[in-house]
N, C-alpha and C positions, 0 to 999 in steps of 0.2 A: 666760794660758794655763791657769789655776787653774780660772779661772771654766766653761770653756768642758768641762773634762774632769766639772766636779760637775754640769754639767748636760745632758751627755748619760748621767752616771751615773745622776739623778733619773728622765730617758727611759726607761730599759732598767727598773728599779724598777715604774715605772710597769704597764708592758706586761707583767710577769711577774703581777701581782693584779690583771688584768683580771677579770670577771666574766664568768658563764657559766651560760647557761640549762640547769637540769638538767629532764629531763621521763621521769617513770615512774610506777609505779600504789605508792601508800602501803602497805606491808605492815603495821606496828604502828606505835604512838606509845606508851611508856611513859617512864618516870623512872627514871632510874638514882642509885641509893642514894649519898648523900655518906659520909665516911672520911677517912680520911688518908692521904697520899702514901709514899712511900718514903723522904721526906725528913721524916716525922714531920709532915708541914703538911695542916690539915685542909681541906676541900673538899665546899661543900656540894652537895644536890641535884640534877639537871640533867636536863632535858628533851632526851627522841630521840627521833625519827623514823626509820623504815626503809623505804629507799626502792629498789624492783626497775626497776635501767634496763640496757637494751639500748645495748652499744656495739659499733659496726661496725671488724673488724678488718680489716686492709690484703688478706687474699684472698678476703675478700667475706662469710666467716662473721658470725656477729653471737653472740655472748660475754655472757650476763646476767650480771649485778653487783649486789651489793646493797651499795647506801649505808648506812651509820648515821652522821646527823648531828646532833650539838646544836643544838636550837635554842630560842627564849627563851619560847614556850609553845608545848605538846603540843597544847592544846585547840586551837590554828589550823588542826593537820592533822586532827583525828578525825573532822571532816566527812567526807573524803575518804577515808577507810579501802577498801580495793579499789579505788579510782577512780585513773586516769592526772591527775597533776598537772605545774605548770612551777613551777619555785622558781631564784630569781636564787642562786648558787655562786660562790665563788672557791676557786682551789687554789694552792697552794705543796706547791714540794719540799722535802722532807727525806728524805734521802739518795737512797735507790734509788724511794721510795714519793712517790706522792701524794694530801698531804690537801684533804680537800675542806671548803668550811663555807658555811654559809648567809650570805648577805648582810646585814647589817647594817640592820635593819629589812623586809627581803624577806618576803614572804607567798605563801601555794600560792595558784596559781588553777587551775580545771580547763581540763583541755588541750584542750579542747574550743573554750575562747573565746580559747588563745593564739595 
């Protein structure tokens, strides 16, 4: 009975860090500056992207958002600066919020060809 409860646990795990095509026009790519934590622990450099996408709300309006997300180099998106792209996402909750992150080796392409 053990078996059968860890593996519909591992199912549901699963399906919450699905991926998720995000698509909008790249507003900046810069670096945000490393430091230290609040816990005294330092942390270097890190590359973001900001990303302007349209989300459709349940009475028809449509809600612009801007994303900022880390991702493991700037120079992939600076091609596309003004231009509408698709970049593979996942999200997870924490608490009332939802964060978003770049996929794991994921690349913009223009939405044009997606």
């Amino acid at each position: 009975m053990c078996s059968l409860l860890t593996i519909t646990t591992t199912l549901l795990v699963l399906e919450i860090y699905q991926m998720i095509k995000l698509e909008g026009i790249v507003l900046n790519v810069f670096t945000q500056q490393g430091g230290q934590n609040k816990k005294g622990e330092s942390f270097d450099d890190r590359d973001k992207v900001q990303i302007l996408g349209a989300m459709d709300l349940p009475n028809g309006d449509v809600k612009n958002e801007l994303f900022t997300l880390s991702v493991d180099d700037y120079r992939d998106f600076k091609d596309f600066l003004n231009r509408k792209i698709c970049i593979a996402v996942g999200a997870m909750a924490s608490g009332r919020n939802v964060i978003f992150y770049v996929a794991k080796g994921a690349k913009p392409i223009s939405a044009e060809f997606a």
